[in-house]
N, C-alpha and C positions, 0 to 999 in steps of 0.2 A: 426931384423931378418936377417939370414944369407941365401945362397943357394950355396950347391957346388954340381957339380955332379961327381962320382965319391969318395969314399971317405967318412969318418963318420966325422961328425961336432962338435968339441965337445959342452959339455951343459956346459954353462958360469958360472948358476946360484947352479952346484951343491955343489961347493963349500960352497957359500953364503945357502942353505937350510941343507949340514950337521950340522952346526951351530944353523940354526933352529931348527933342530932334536933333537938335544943334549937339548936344550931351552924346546923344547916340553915336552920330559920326564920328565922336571920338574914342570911344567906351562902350560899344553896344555888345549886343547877343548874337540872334542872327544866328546863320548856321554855324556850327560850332567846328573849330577848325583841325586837322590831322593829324594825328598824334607823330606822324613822320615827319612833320615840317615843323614841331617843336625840338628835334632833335640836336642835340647840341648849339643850341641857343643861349645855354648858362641862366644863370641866378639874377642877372640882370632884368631891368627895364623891357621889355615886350610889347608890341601893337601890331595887334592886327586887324585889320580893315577886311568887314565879308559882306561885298555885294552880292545880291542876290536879288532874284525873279519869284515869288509864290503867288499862285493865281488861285486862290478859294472859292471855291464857293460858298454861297451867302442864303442859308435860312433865318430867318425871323420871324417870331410870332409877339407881337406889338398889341398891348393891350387900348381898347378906346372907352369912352365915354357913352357911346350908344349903343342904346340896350338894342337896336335891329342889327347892330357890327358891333359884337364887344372885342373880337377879337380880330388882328390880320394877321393875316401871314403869307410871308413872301420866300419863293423859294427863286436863287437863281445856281444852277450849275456849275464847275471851274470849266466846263469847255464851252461856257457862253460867256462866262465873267466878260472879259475884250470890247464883246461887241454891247457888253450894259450901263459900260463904266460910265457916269454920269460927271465927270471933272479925272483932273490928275491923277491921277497916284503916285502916295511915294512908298517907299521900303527902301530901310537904310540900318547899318548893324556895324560894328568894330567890339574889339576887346583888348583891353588894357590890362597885365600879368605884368607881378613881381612874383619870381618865389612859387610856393606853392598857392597865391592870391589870387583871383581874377575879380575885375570890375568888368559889370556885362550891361550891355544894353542895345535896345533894339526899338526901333519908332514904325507905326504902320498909320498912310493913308489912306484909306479906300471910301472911293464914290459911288454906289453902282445904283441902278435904277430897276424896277421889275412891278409888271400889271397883276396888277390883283383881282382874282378870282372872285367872284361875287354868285347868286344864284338869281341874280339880275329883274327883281321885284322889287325891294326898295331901293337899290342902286344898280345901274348897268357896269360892271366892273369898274377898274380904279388902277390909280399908277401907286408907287409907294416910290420916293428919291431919299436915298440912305446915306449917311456918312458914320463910316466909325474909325476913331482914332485911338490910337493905343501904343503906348511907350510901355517897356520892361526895363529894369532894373535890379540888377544882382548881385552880392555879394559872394562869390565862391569860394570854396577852400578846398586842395586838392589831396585827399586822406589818403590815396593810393596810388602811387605813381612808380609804374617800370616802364621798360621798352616796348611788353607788350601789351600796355593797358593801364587806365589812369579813372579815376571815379574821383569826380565835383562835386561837392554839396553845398549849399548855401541856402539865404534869405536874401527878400527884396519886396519889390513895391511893383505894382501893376495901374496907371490907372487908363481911367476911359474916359472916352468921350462921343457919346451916340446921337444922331439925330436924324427923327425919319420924319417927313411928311407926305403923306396919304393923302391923295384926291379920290374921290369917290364920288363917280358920274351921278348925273340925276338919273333917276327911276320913279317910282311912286313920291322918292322926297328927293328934297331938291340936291344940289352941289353942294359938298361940305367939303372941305380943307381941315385938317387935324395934322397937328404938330407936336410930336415926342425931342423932348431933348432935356438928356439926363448926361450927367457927369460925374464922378466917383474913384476911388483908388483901394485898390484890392492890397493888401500883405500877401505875400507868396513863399512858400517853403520851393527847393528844388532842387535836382539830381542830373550828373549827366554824366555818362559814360564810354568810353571808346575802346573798342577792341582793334586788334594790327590783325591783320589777314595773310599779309607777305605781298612782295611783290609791289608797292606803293599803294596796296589798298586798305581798307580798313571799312568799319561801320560804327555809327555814334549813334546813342538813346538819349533824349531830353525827355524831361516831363518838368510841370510844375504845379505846382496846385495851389487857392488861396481863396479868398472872399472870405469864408466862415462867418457869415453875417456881419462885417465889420464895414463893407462895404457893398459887395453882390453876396446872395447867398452861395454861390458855386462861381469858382473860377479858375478854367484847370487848360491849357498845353500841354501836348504831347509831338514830339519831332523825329524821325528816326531818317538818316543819310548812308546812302553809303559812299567812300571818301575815297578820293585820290591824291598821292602828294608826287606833283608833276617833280616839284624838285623841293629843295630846303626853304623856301622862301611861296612857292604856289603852291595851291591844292584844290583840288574841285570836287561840286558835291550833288549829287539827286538825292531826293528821295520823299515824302508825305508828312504834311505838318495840319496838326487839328488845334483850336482853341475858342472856346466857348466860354460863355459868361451866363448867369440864370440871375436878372437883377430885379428883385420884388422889396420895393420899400415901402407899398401900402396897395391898401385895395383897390381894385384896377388900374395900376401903374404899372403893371410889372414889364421887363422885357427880357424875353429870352433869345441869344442870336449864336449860330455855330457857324464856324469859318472851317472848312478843309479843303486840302488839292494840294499837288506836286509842288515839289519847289526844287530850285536850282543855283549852286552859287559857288563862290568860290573864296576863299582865302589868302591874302595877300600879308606876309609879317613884314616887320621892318622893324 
């Protein structure tokens, strides 16, 4: 982790997750797709493409440097996300199956911006402008597979890429600017599951979990959809996805940030 004040820091790892990105489009995670539109597909080559919408919300508690603000923390809601985005966003996911194999991967942009709370004596409130990037990556292997139900397991690699910087108005002291930006890659164990419902529906469980101090000390997703398979080749999906990171590599650096809200999407094989 770095710390300048004054000044934006740049992210180390964006280069290293455009890469990902690209990867993603081809191979990604993302929502995972209906067990009814895998349905006589065969043993063959498989890809399937899931775009998708998730709108989280964004808590962060950013550690600093001054002892009158050691701590910030920014909360922004998923029914305000929209109107805080501070740049772009991307989200983008596919998956690549041979067999009982999947390669998985999934890239996330998110920009958003939110005024920080102060108790406005040594500073009159403050903005905080966030970016965090984060590509997945998985190896699956499918241990259980019928008609009506199929369980994934694998390993993979997570990494990030965070960077916030915090103004905080004059008060008693003057304007400071403070700049966080950390990068790192988490190992990840994972599980995913789908049950058939009837009728074209079904529901899927993801979780995954990693960091174990190799990279953040906690670092865990969890996803749950319930699935439609309009026909053999489409499927569409709602439903709540969380993912959180707790990254503490020294004393006062740490950053802890949790992303949750709906998401929406859909599966495309070919």
């Amino acid at each position: 982790m770095r710390f300048r004040v004054l000044g934006k820091a740049p992210n180390r790892i964006v280069a290293l997750l455009v890469q990902v990105a690209i990867i993603a489009a081809l191979i990604g995670i993302g929502v995972p797709p209906a067990r009814a539109q895998l349905a006589g597909a065969g043993p063959g080559w498989q890809v399937l493409v899931n775009p998708y919408l998730w709108i989280p919300g964004v808590s962060a508690k950013i550690q600093t440097p001054l002892p009158q603000r050691p701590e910030v923390d920014t909360n922004v809601s998923f029914d305000r996300v929209l109107a805080k985005l501070n740049g772009v966003p991307f989200e983008g996911a596919a998956e690549l199956r041979y067999g009982p194999f999947g390669l998985l991967g999934d890239f996330i942009h998110l920009p958003v911006a939110a005024n920080i709370p102060t108790r406005d004596v040594f500073f009159q409130g403050g903005k905080a402008a966030e970016t965090t990037n984060t590509g997945t990556m998985i190896l699956f292997y499918r241990g259980l597979d019928s008609p009506e139900q199929y369980i994934d397991v694998g390993a993979g690699v997570r990494p990030w890429g965070f960077s916030a910087t915090m103004t905080l108005n004059p008060g008693l002291l003057s304007r400071r600017i403070i700049t966080r930006d950390v990068s790192w890659a988490d190992p990840l164990i994972a599980a995913r599951y789908h049950r058939e419902l009837g009728n074209g529906f079904g529901v899927t469980g993801y979780a995954d979990i990693g960091g174990f101090g190799a990279g953040a000390d906690l670092d865990w997703q969890l996803l749950g959809t319930v699935d439609y398979a309009y026909n053999s080749s489409v499927s569409f999906h709602a439903g709540y996805r969380s993912i959180h990171f707790d990254y503490q590599p020294g004393t006062r650096l740490g950053v802890n940030v949790h992303l949750d809200g709906p998401i929406f999407g859909g599966t495309i094989r070919f």
